[in-house]
DOVOFI-743774 format. One record per residue (C-alpha): residue number from 1; residue in one letter; y, x, z. Coordinates in steps of 0.05 Angstrom, whole numbers. Layout:
// DOVOFI-743774
{n = NUM res = A y = Y x = X z = Z} .
...
This chain:
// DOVOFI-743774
{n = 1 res = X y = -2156 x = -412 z = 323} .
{n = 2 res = X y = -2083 x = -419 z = 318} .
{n = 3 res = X y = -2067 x = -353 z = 321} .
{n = 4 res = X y = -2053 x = -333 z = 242} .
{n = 5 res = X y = -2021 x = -402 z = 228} .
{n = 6 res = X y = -1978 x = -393 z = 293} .
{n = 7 res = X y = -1951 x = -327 z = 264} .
{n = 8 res = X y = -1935 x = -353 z = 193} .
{n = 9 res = X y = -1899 x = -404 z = 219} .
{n = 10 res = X y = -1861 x = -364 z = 266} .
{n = 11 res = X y = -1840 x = -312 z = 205} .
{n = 12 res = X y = -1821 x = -370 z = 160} .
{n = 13 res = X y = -1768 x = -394 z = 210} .
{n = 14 res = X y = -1718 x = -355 z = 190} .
{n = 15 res = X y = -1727 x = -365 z = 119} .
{n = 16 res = X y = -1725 x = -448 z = 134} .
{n = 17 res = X y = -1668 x = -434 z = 164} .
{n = 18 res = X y = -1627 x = -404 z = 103} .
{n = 19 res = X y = -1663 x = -467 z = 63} .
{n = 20 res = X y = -1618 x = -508 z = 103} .
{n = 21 res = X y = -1559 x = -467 z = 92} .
{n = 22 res = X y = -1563 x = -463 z = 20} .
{n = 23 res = X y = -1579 x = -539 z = 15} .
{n = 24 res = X y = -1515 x = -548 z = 60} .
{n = 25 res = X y = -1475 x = -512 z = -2} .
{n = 26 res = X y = -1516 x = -547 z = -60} .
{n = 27 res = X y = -1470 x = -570 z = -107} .
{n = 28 res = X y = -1470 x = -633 z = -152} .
{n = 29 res = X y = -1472 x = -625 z = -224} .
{n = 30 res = X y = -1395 x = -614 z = -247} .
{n = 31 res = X y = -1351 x = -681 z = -237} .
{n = 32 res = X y = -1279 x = -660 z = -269} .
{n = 33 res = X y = -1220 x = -693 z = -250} .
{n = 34 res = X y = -1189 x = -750 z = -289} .
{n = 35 res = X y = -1158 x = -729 z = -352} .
{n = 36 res = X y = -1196 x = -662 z = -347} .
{n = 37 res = X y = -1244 x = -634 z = -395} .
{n = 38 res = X y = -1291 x = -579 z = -414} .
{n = 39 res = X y = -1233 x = -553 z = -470} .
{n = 40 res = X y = -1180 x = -570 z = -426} .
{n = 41 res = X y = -1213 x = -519 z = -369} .
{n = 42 res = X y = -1182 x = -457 z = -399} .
{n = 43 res = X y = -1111 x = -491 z = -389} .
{n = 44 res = X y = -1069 x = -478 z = -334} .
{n = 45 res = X y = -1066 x = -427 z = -280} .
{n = 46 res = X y = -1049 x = -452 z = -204} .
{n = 47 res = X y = -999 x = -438 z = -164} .
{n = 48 res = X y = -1042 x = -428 z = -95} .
{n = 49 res = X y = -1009 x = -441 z = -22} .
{n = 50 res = X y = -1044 x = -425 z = 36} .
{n = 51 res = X y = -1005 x = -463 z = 89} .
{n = 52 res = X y = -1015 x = -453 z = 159} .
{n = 53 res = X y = -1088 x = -433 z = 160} .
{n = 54 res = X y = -1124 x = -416 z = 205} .
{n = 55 res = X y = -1200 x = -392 z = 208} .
{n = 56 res = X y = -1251 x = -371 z = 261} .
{n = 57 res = X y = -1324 x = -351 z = 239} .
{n = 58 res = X y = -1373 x = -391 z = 285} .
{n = 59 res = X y = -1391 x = -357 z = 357} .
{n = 60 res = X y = -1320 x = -315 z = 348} .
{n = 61 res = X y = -1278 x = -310 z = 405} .
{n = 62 res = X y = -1218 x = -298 z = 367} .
{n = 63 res = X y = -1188 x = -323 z = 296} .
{n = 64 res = X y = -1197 x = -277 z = 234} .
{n = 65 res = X y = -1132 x = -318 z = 203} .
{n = 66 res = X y = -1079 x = -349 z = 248} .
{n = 67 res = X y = -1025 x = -395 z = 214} .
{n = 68 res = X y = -1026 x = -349 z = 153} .
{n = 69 res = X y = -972 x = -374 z = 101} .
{n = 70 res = X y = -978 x = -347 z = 32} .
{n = 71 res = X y = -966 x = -376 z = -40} .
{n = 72 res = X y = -986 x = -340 z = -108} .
{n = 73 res = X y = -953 x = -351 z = -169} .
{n = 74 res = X y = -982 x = -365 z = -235} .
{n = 75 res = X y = -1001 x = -297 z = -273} .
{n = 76 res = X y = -985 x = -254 z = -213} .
{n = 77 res = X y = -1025 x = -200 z = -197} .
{n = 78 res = X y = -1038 x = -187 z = -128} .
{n = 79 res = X y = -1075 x = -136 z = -84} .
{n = 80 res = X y = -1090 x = -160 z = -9} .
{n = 81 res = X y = -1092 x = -99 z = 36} .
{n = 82 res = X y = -1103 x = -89 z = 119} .
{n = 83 res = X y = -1146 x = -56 z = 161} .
{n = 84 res = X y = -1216 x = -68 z = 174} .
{n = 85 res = X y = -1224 x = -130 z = 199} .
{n = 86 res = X y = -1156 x = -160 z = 172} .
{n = 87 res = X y = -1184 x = -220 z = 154} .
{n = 88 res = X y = -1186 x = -195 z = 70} .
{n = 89 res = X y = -1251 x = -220 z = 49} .
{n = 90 res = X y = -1246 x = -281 z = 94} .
{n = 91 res = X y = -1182 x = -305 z = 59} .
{n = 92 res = X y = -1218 x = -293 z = -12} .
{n = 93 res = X y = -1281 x = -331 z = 17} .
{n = 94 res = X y = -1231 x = -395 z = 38} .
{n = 95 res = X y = -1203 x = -395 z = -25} .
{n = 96 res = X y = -1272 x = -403 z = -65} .
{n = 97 res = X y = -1290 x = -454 z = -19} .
{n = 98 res = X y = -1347 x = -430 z = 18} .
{n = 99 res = X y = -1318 x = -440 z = 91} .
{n = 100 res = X y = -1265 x = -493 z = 103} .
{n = 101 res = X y = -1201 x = -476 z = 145} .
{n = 102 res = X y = -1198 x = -496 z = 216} .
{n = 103 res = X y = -1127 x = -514 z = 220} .
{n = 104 res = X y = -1079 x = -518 z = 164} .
{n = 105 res = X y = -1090 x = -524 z = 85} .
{n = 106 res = X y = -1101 x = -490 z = 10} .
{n = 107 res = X y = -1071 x = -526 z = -46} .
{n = 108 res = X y = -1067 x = -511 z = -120} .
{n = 109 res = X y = -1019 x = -535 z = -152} .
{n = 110 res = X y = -1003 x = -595 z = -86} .
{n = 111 res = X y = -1072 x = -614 z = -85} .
{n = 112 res = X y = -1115 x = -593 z = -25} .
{n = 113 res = X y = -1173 x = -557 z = -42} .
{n = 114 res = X y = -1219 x = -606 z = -2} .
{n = 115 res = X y = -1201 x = -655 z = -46} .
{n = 116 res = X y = -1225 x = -619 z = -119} .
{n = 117 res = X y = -1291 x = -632 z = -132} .
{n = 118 res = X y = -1318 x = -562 z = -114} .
{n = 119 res = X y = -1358 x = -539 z = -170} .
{n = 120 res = X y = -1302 x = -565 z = -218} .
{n = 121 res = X y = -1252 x = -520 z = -171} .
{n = 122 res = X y = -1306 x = -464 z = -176} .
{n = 123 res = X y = -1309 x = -466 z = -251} .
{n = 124 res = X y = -1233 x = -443 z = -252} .
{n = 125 res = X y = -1249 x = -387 z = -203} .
{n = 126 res = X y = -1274 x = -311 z = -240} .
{n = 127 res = X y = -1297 x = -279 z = -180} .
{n = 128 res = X y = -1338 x = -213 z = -164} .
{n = 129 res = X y = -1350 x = -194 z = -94} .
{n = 130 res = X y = -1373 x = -126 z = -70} .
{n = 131 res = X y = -1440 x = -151 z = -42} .
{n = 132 res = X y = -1457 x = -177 z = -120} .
{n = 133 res = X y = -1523 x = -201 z = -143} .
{n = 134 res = X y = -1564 x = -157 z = -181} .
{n = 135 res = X y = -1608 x = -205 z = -235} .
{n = 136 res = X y = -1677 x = -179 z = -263} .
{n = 137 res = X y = -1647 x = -213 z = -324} .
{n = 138 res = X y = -1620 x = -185 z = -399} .
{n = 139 res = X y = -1555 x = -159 z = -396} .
{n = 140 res = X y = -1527 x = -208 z = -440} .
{n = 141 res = X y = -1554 x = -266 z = -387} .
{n = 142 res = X y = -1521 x = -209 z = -340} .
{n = 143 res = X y = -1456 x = -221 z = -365} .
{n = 144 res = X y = -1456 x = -294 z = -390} .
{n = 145 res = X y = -1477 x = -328 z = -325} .
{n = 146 res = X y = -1410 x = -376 z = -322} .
{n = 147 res = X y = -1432 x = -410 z = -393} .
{n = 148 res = X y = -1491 x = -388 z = -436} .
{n = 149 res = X y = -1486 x = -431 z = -487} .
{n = 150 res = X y = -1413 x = -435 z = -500} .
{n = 151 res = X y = -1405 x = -422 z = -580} .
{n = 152 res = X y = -1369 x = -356 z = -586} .
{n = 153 res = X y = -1418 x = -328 z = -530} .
{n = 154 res = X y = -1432 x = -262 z = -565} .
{n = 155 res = X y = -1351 x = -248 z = -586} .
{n = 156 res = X y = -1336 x = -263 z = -512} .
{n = 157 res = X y = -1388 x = -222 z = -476} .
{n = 158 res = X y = -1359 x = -163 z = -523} .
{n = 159 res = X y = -1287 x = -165 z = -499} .
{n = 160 res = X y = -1318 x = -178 z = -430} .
{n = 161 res = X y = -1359 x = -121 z = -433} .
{n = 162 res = X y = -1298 x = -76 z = -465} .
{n = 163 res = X y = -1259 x = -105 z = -401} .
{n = 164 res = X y = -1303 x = -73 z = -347} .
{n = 165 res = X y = -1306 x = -1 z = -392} .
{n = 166 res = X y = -1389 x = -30 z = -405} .
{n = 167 res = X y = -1394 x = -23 z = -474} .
{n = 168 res = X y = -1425 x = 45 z = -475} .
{n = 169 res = X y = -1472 x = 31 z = -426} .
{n = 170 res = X y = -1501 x = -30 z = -467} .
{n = 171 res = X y = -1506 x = 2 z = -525} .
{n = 172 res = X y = -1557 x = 65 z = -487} .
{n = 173 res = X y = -1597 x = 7 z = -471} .
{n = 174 res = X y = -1663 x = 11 z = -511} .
{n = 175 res = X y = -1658 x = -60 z = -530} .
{n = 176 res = X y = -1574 x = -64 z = -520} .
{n = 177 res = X y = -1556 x = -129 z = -495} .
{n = 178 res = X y = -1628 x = -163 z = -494} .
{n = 179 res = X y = -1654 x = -108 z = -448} .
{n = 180 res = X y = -1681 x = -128 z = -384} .
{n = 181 res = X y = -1640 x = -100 z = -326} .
{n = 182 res = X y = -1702 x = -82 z = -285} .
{n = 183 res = X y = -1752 x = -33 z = -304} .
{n = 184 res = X y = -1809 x = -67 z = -273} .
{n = 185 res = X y = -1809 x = -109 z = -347} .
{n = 186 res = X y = -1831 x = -76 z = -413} .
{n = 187 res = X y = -1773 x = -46 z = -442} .
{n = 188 res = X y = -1730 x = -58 z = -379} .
{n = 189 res = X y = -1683 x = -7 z = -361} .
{n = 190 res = X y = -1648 x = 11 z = -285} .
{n = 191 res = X y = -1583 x = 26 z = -278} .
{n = 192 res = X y = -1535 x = 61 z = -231} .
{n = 193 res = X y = -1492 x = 43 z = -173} .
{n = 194 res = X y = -1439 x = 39 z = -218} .
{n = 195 res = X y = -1471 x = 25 z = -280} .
{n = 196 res = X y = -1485 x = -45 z = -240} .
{n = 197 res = X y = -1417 x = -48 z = -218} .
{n = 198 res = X y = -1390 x = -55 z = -299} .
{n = 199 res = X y = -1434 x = -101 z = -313} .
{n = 200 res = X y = -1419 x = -146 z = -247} .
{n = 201 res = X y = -1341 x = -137 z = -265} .
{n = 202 res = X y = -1357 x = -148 z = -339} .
{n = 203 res = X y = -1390 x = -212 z = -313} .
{n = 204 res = X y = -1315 x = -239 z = -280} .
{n = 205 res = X y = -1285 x = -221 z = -340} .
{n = 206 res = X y = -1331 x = -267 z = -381} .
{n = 207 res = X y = -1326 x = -326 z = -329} .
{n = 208 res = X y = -1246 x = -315 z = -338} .
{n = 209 res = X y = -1250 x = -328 z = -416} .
{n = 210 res = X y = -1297 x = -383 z = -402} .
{n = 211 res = X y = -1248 x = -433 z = -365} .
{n = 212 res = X y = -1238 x = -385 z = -299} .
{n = 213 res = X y = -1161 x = -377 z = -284} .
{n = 214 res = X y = -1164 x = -341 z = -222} .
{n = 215 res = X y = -1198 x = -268 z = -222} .
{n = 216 res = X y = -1217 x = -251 z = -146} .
{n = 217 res = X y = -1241 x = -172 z = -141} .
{n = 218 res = X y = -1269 x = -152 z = -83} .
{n = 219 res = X y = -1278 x = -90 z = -77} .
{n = 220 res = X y = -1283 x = -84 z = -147} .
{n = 221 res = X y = -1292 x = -7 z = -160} .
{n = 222 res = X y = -1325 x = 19 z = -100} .
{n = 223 res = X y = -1378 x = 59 z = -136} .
{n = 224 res = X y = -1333 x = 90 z = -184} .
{n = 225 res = X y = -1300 x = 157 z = -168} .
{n = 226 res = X y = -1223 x = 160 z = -170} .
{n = 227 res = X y = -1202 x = 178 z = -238} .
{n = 228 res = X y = -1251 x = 131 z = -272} .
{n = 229 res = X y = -1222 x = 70 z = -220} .
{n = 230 res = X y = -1151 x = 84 z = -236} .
{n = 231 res = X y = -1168 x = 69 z = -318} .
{n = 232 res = X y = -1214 x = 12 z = -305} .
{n = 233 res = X y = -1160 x = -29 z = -259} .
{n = 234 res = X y = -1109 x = -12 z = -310} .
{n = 235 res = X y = -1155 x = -45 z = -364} .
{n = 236 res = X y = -1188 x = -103 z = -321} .
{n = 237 res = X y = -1103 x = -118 z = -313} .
{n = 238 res = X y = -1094 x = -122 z = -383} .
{n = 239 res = X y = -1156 x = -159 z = -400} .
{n = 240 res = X y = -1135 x = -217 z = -348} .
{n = 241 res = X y = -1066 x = -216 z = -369} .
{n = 242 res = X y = -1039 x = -287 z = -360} .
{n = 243 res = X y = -1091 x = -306 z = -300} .
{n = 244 res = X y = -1073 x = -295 z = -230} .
{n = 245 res = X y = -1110 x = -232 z = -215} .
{n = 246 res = X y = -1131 x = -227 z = -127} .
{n = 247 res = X y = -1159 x = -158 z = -108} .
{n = 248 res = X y = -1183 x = -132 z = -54} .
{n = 249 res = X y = -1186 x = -56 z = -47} .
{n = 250 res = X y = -1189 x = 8 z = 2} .
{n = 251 res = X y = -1163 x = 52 z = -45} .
{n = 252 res = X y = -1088 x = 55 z = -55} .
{n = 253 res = X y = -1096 x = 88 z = -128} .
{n = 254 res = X y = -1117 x = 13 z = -150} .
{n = 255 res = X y = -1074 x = -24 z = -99} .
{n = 256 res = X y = -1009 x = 10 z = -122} .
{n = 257 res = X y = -1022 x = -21 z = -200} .
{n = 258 res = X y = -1018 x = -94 z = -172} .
{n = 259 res = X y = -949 x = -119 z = -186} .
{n = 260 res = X y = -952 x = -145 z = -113} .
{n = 261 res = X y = -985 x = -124 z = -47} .
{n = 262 res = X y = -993 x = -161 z = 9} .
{n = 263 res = X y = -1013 x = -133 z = 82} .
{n = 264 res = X y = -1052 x = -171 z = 126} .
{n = 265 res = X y = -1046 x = -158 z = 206} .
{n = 266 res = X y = -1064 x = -201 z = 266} .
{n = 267 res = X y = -1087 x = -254 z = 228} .
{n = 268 res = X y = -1021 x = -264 z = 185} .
{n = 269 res = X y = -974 x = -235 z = 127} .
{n = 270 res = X y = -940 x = -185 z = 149} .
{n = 271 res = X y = -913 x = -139 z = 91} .
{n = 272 res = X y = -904 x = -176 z = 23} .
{n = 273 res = X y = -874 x = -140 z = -35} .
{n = 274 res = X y = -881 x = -84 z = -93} .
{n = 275 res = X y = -917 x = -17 z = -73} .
{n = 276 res = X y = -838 x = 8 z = -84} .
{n = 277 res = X y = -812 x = -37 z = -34} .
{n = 278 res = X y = -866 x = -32 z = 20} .
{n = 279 res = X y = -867 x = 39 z = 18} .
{n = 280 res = X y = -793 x = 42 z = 26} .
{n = 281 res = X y = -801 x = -14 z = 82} .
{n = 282 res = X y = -834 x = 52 z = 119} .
{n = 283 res = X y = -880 x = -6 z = 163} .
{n = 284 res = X y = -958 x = -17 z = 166} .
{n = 285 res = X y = -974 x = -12 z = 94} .
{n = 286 res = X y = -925 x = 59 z = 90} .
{n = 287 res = X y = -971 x = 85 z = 141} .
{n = 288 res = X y = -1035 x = 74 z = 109} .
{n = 289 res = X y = -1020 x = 94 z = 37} .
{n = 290 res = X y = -991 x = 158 z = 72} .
{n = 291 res = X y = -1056 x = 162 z = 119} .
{n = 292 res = X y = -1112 x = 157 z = 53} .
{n = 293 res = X y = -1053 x = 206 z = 7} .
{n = 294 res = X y = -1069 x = 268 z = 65} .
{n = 295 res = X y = -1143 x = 247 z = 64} .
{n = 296 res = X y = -1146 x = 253 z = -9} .
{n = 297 res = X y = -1104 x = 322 z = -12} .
{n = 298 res = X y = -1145 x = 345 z = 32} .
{n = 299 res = X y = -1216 x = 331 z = -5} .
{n = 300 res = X y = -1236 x = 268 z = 26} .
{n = 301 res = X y = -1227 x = 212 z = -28} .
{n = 302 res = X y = -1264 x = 152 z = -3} .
């Protein structure tokens, strides 16, 4: 007799247990700091320290960051670069607060990011990362998920959407930016790999004009070929000028642009300066921009 209920509630176990997850990472409504406010949000870009941290993911036998001192200047922009496994995405995933070091600290500017309220501190974050969601929404809802009813709404989703190279796209859609990005709905339309990927970067543009003042990129261009990358970084640079700009990248056609590149090894910084100086420097990151320039000369440009 139990048989059917047994089973449902078996399959819905896993599902309860991302319930509990997310409700572990529900946020409060936005509490700013003391003196802060909504206007005020667009003011003021960080300087960020990561001091000392330390991270290990949960049933790891070994830590992804070990002691890892770094500290990002106001308006830099910076690519973060390592082998698989380096520890890349984890840093960026610290930094927006979803996992909390195990030893050691982030500040911006002094204060330690445990202490910021963090949907205020997420507010001042413009982030994209490669795993993105895809929203059976318009495009305009798309693009404008950091603040859909801020007044010049339509004016910024334009420049966002000139940011990410999307402004084409939108205007093929049959119903431009109130189409449907699904085409399960009437009118809907689907769009490509990296169709998707515009619109998701045109999204981080929008939160940046919106009172984000650090632009995270993970991964940013993956479904773009190589010619078409090289433009759009060049563009999403000059779009976020002012902002400290963090990206994360494979391809050394895109790191290269970032007027600083740091290489991540073992946990820690180990090469810090311009793609000039590390290449000179003839260490880790020497070898891998020289490893993916043979792969490309030779026809293989992932």
């Amino acid at each position: 007799a139990m048989g059917y209920e047994a089973f449902s509630i078996e399959g819905a176990r896993p599902q309860l247990a991302a319930l509990k997850g997310l409700e572990r990472l529900a946020l409060p409504p936005v509490r700013r700091p003391a003196g802060a406010t909504k206007e005020s949000e667009s003011e003021g870009v960080p300087v960020i320290e990561f001091e000392g941290v330390s991270f290990r993911y949960p049933g790891r036998s070994r830590d992804v960051l070990q002691g890892l001192e770094l500290r990002l200047e106001p308006g830099e922009s910076v690519a973060i670069v390592g082998e698989n496994g380096a520890g890349k995405t984890t840093l960026l995933k610290l930094l927006c607060g979803f996992h909390q070091p195990d030893a050691g600290r982030i500040t911006a500017d002094g204060v330690d990011l445990r202490d910021l309220d963090p949907a205020w501190w997420r507010r001042r974050l413009a982030i994209i990362f490669q795993d993105f969601v895809r929203f059976e929404l318009s495009a305009r809802d798309n693009v404008a998920l950091a603040d859909l009813d801020q007044p010049r709404l339509d004016a910024d989703i334009t420049a966002a959407a000139a940011g990410a190279g999307a402004e084409e796209l939108v205007a093929r859609l049959p119903g431009a930016w109130d189409t449907v990005l699904a085409r399960a709905y009437r009118g809907g339309a689907e769009l490509s790999g990296g169709e998707w990927q515009r619109i998701a970067l045109a999204r981080a543009l929008y939160a940046s004009r919106v009172g984000g003042r650090v632009l995270i990129l993970d991964e940013p261009t993956a479904s773009l070929d190589v010619m078409a990358e090289t433009a759009l970084f060049d563009q999403l640079l000059e779009h976020s000028r002012g902002l400290t700009a963090i990206v994360v990248s494979h391809r050394f056609s895109t790191v290269r642009r970032a007027s600083r590149i740091v290489v991540l090894a073992d946990g820690r910084v180990a090469e810090d300066g311009s793609h000039a100086e590390l290449v000179a420097l003839g260490g880790a990151y020497e070898r891998l921009y020289r490893l993916q320039a043979d792969r490309f000369r030779s026809g293989d440009s992932a």
